[in-house]
N, C-alpha and C positions, 0 to 999 in steps of 0.2 A: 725577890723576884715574884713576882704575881703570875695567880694558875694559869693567867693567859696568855701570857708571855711562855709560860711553860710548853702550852697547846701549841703555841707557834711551833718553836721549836721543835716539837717531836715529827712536826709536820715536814722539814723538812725533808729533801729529796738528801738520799745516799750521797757521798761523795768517794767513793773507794778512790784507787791509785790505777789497779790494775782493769784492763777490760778486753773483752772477746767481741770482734767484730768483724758480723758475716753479712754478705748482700751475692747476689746473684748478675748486681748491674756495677760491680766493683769493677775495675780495668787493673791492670799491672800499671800502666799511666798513673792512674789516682792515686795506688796501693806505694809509688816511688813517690809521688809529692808528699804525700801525708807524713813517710817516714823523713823525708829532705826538710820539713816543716817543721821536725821536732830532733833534733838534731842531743838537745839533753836529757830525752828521754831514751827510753829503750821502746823500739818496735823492732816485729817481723814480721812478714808478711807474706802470700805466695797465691798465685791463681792455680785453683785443683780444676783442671780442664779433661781429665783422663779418668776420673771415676768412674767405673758402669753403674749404669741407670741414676747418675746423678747431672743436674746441670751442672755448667762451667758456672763458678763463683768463686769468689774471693775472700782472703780468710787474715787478721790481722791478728796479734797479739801483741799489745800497749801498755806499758807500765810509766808512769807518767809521776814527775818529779813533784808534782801538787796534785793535793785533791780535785776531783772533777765530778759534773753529775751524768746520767745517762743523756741530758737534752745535750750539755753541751757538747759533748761527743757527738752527737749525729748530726749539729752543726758544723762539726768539720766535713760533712762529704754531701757534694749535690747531689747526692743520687740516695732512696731509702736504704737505710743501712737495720741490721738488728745489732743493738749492744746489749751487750751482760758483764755483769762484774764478775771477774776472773784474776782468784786471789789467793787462794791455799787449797789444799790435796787433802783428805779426811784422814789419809794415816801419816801426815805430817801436823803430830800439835805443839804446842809450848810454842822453842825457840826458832822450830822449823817451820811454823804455820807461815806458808806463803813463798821461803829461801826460794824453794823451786819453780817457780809457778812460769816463769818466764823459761824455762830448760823443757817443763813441759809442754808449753806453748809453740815453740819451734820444732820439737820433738813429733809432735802432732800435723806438723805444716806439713813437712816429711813423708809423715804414716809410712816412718821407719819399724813403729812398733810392731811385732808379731800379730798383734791382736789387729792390729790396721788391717795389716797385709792376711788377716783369716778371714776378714770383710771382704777379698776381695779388690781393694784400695789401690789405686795403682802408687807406686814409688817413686817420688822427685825427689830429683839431686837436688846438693846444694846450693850449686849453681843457678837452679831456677826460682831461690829463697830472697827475700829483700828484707834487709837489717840495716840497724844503724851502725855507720859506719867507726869502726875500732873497736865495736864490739865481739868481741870471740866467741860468739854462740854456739859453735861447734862441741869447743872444749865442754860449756856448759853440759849437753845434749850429750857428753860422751863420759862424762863424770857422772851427770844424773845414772844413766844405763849401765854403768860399773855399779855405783851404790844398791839398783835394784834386781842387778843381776840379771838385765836386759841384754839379749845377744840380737840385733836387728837381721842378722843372717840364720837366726834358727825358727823355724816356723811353729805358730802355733799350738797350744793342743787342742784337741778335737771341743769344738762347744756340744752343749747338752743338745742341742737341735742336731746339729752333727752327726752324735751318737746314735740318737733317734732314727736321723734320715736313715742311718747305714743297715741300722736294724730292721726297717720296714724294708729297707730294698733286698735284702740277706733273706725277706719272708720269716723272720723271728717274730713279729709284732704286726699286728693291722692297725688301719688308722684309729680304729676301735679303741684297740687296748694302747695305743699312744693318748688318747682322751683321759681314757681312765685312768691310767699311770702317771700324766701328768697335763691336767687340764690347759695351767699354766703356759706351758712349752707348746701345748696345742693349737692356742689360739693367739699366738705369736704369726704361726703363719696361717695360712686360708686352706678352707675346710680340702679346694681343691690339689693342692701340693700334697697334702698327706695321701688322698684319694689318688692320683697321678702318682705316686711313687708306690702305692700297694696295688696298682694296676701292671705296674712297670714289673715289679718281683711278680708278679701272676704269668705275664709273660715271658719274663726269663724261663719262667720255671717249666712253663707249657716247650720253650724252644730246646731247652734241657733236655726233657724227656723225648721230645721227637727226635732230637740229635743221637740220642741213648736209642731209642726202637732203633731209627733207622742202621748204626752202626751193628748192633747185634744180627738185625736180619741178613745187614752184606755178613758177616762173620759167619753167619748160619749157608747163606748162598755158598758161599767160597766153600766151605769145607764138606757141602754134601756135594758140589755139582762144577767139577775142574771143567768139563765140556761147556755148561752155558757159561762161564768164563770167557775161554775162548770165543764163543761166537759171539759176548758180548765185546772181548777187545776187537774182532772183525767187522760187528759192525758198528765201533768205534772209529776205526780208521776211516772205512766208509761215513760214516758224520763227517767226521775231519776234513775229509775230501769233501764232500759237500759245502760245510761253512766258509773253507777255503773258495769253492766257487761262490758263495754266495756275500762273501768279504770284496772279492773281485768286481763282481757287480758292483753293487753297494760303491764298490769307489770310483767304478764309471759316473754310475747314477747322479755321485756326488758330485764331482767336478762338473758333468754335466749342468747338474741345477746351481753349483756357484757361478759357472759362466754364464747362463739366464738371468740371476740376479746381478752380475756383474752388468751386462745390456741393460735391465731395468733401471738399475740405478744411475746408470749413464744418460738414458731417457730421461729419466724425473730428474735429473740435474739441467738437462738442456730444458726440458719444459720447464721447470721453477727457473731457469735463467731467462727463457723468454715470457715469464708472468710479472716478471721482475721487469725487466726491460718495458711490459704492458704496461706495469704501473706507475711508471715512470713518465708516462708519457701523457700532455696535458688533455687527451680527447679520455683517456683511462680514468685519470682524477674527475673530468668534468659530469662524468655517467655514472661515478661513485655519488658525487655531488648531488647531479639531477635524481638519481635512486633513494638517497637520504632523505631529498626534500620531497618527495611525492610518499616517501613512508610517515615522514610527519604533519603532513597537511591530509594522508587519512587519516592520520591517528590525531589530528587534534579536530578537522571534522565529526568524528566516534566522541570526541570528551565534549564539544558542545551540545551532540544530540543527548547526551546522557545528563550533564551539567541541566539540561531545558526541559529532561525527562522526556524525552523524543526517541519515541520506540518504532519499529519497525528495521526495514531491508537498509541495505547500503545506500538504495537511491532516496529511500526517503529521506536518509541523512543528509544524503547530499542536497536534494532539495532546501529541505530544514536550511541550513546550512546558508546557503548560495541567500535565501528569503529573507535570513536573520542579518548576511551582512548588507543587502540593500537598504534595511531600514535603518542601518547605519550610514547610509552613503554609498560605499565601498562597489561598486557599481562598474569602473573601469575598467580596461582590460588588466591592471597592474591587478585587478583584484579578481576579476570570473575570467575562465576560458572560454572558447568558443564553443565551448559545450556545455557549456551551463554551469560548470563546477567551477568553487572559487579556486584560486591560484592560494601556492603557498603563503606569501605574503597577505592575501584575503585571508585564510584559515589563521591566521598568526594573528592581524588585529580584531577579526572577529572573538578568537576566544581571549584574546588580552580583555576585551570589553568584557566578554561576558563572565571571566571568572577573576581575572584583576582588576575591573572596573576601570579600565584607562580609554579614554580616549582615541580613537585613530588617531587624531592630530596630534596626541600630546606619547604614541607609546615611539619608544627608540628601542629598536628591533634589535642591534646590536647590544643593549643594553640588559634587555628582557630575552631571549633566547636563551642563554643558560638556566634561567628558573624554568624558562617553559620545558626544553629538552628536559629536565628532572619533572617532573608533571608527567610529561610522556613515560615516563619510568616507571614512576609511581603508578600510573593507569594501568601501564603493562602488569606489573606485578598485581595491582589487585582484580584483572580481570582472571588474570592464569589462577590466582588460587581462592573464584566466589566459588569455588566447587567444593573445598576442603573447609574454607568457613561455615559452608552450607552444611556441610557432612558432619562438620564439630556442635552446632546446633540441634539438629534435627538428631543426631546423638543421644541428647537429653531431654531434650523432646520427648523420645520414645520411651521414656522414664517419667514421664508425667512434669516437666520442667516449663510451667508457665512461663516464666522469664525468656528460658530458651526458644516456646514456642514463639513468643512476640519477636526473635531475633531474626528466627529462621523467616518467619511470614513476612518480616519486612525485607529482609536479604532476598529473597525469592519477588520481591514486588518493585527491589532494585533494578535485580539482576536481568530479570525474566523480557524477553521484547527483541534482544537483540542475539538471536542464532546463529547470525555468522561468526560475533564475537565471544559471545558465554553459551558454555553446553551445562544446563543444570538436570541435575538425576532426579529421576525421580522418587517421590518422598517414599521415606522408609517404610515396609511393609508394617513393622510392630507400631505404628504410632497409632493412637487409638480414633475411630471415623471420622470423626468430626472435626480433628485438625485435620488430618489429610485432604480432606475436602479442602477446607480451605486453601491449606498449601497451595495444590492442585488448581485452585479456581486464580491463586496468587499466580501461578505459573504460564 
């Protein structure tokens, strides 16, 4: 055999037997085909839906009567899957390397184990488990836990974090001497938990001791002063009597204020039933309609005067506007109203021309309205934030940022002209004189 034949070969991809396969887009659906698919192998499988703080995913355990590599396993599911090879237990070697691996694999499905269940984990039955069929997994999973003297009903022992936690909450230990004692275990969890549980014993220990004054002082009360006793049970009673009236009230007041909201929400049921009824109704639709089309024939008015760089008032737009579509034709009543302003349909092929280059004759409005309505979008959105692009500019700017100042001067020479629609700040105090000027003279 030649060395590069040899090379090949070492090249290849693993082919183990066993594998672990997790996805988060796994279904119980896929999780029963895959296993119904492989009918001579051994799988389990189970969706963990009930973990805290973890997503619902899906969890497979595969032992497969032929070698396989990790592609072709993730060929088997539409959906991205993670695989690993999952084949022997480190204190099983020799003859045992691996016996188990599938007893611990459904074992695991379970988080029958103590240690699952010290996580936290919540417990699925077996019934919510999917195996191949004849196969007695059970017994396996009840043999492995004899052998290691696993009892799935007996909880845990306490982990080194555990220990920790208890000690700082007990006030034996600050977060300090947990660092010190063991870095390790410290930075396991965040600086805040440890900080949050030595806050936590600070306060216990402050609620402690007031618990403790205040008891000795009644202690000290009671045994020098049996008379303020008494007037204190009398004017005990007297509270009593009082909160009693003031309980009284209070449940006047209440039913009172439920029956108000009971009216209100009866009102807003009849008004939303008759706003409902409104909209139903075809003169409701038609002035949603005519409302739409006079907000997008300003607003695409606004995108041709700025498209032409056509600064000023509302009216000069409109003028602009109404001048731009004459010299196209557009001239009609279908196009200008009696008031000089183009109509929606005018505002629609004017800026089709001016910013799609189409033709009046050649644009089909039903066709181009969708692109244009996102246009209108996109304008809205870049007009609401030239203010915070200005602001991110002129930022660095004030930092001596050539680049940024060439951003801001041309954003400010974009923006600047049209008041009703962009409000721009003015330039930043710390920018140094001689851009500000500029700015300012851009503005």
């Amino acid at each position: 055999m030649s060395k590069n034949t040899s090379h090949l070969i070492a090249l290849e991809p693993r082919r183990p037997r066993g594998w672990s396969i997790v996805s988060n887009a796994l279904t119980r659906g896929m999780i029963e085909e895959f296993v119904a698919a492989h009918p001579r192998d051994r799988s389990h499988g189970a969706i963990h839906d009930r973990d805290p703080g973890r997503a619902v995913h899906g969890h497979i355990f595969f032992y497969s009567t032929t070698q396989r590599t990790a592609a072709a396993m993730q060929r088997k599911f539409s959906v991205p899957v993670i695989v690993k090879p999952f084949i022997a237990h480190p204190g099983e070697p020799g003859a045992d390397r691996g016996k188990f691996a599938m007893a611990r694999g459904a074992r695991y499905n379970t988080h029958e184990h103590p240690d699952q269940q010290a996580l936290g984990k919540a417990r699925y039955g077996d019934d919510e488990m999917i195996a191949t069929p004849g196969w007695n997994w059970r017994a396996e999973v009840d043999a492995l836990n004899a052998r290691e003297g696993v009892d799935p009903g007996r909880p845990a022992r306490l982990t080194l974090i555990e220990r920790f936690s208890q000690r700082v909450l007990a006030g034996e230990l600050t977060a300090r001497d947990v660092h010190h004692q063991n870095k390790k275990i410290y930075l396991t969890k965040s600086q805040g938990y440890w900080n949050g549980l030595e806050r936590q014993a600070a306060e216990w220990k402050r609620q402690d001791a007031e618990a403790a004054e205040r008891s000795a002082h009644e202690e000290r009360r009671h045994a020098t002063d049996t008379e303020q006793a008494e007037r204190e049970r009398l004017a005990g009673e007297q509270a009593e009597r009082e909160r009693l009236a003031v309980v009284e009230r209070e449940t006047v007041e209440r039913a009172e204020r439920e029956a108000g909201a009971r009216q209100l929400a009866e009102e807003r049921a009849v008004r939303e039933a008759e706003l409902r009824a409104e909209k139903a109704t075809p003169e409701y639709q038609e002035r949603v309609a005519t409302e739409q089309a006079e907000s997008e024939r300003v607003d695409l008015i606004d995108m041709i005067a700025m498209w032409e760089e056509v600064k000023g008032s509302r009216s000069a737009r409109d003028s602009h506007a109404t001048r731009y579509a004459a010299e196209l034709g557009l001239t009609s009543s279908e196009h200008v109203r009696e008031d000089g302003k183009l109509t929606h349909l005018g505002a629609v092929l004017a800026y089709a021309y001016a910013a799609l280059d189409l033709e009046p004759d050649d644009a089909d409005i039903d066709e181009i309205m969708p692109g244009i309505r996102e246009e209108i979008m996109l304008h809205h959105q870049e007009t609401s934030s030239a203010g915070r692009q200005l602001a991110g500019s002129e930022f660095h700017t004030a930092d001596g940022d050539q680049q940024a100042f060439e951003k801001a001067l041309s954003l400010r020479a974009m923006y600047s002209g049209y008041p009703d629609l962009i409000t721009l700040p003015s330039p930043r105090s710390d920018i140094k004189k001689a851009w500000r000027d500029l700015l300012l003279a851009a503005s």
